[in-house]
C-alpha positions in Angstrom: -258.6 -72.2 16.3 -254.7 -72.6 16.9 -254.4 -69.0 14.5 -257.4 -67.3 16.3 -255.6 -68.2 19.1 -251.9 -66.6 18.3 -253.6 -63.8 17.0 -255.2 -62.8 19.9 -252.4 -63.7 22.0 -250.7 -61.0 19.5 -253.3 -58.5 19.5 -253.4 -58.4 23.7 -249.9 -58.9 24.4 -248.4 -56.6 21.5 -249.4 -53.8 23.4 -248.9 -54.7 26.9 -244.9 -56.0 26.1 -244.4 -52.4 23.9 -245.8 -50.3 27.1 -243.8 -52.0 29.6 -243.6 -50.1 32.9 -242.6 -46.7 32.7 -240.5 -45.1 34.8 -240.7 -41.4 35.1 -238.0 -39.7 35.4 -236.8 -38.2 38.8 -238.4 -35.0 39.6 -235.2 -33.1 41.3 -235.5 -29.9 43.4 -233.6 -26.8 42.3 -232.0 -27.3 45.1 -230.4 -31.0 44.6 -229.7 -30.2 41.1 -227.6 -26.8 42.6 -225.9 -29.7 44.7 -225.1 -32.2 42.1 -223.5 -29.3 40.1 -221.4 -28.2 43.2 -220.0 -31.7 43.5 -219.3 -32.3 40.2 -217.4 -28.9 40.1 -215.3 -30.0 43.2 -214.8 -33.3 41.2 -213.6 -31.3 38.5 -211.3 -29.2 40.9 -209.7 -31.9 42.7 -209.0 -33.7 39.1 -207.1 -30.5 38.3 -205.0 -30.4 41.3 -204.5 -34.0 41.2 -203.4 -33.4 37.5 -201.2 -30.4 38.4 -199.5 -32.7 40.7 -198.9 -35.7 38.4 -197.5 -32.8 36.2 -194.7 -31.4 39.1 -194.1 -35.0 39.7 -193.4 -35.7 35.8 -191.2 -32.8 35.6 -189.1 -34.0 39.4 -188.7 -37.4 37.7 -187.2 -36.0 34.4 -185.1 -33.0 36.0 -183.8 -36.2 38.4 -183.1 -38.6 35.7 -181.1 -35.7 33.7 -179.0 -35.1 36.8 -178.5 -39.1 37.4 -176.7 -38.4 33.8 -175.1 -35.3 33.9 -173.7 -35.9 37.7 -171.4 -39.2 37.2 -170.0 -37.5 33.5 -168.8 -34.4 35.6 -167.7 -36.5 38.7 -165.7 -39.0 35.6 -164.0 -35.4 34.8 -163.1 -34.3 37.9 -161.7 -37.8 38.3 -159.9 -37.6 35.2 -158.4 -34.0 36.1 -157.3 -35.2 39.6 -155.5 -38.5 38.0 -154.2 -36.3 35.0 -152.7 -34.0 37.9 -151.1 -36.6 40.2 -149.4 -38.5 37.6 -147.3 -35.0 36.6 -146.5 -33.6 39.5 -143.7 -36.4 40.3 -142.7 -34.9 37.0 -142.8 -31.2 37.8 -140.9 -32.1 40.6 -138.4 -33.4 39.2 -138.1 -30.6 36.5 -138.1 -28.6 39.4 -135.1 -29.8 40.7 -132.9 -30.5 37.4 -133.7 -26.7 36.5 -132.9 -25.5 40.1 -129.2 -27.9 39.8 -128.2 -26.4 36.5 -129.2 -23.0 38.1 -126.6 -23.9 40.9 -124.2 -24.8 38.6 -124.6 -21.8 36.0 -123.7 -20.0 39.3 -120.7 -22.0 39.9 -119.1 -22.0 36.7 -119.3 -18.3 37.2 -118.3 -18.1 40.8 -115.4 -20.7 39.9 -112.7 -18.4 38.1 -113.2 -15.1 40.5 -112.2 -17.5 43.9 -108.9 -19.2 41.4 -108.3 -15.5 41.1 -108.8 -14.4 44.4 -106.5 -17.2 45.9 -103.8 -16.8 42.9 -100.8 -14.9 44.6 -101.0 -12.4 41.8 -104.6 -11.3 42.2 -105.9 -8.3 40.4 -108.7 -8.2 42.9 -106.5 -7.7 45.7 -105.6 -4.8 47.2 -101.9 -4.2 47.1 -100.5 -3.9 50.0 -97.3 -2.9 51.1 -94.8 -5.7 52.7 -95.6 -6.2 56.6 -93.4 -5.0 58.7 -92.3 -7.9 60.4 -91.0 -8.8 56.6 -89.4 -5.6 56.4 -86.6 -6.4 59.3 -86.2 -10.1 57.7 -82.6 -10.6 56.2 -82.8 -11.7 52.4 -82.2 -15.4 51.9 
């Protein structure tokens, strides 16, 4: 009895567990299915813009970060330059002025004989002159 029993139990509930309850599927308008492929078009366009703008963001970030890089190595050189120029000017100064005494004194050593000459009683650059007059009347000593 306890096997007439599970087979039954079998036979009637077999087919009752394998039918189940079906649904049917939704029966959709033309309409609403015209609408559900707008939206997910929109979807689809706004995940594109969105995308296009993670993109232009991407490429700020990296063209920021190679400026962050490139900035402080020219701002170092410019640095650099200005030191490099500061520390020789004293020294082109002072070249300066060595050059500029040895000028002066190139002139002086030139300008040196012509006034020993000029002042020299016998002076080739003088004119000769005749005796003053006043020297004329003068009784020899």
């Amino acid at each position: 009895m306890r096997t007439n029993f599970a087979m039954i139990s079998t036979i009637t509930l077999l087919p009752l567990l394998l039918s189940g309850c079906k649904r049917e599927p939704p029966v959709l308008t033309g309409r609403q299915v015209e609408q559900v492929f707008d939206a997910q078009e929109r979807v689809l366009d706004q995940q594109e813009i969105l995308s296009q703008g993670r993109d232009e963001l991407e490429s700020d970030r990296r063209h920021w970060s190679e400026r962050e890089r490139r900035d402080p190595i020219i701002a170092k050189s410019i640095e650099a330059v200005g030191i490099l120029f500061a520390c020789c000017l004293p020294l082109a100064l002072i070249l300066l002025l060595l050059a500029k005494g040895k000028v002066e004194q190139i002139e002086e050593d030139k300008a040196n004989p012509v006034l020993v000459e000029m002042l020299s009683t016998e002076s080739k650059r003088l004119p000769q002159t005749s005796p003053r007059s006043d020297q004329v009347n003068l009784p020899e000593r």
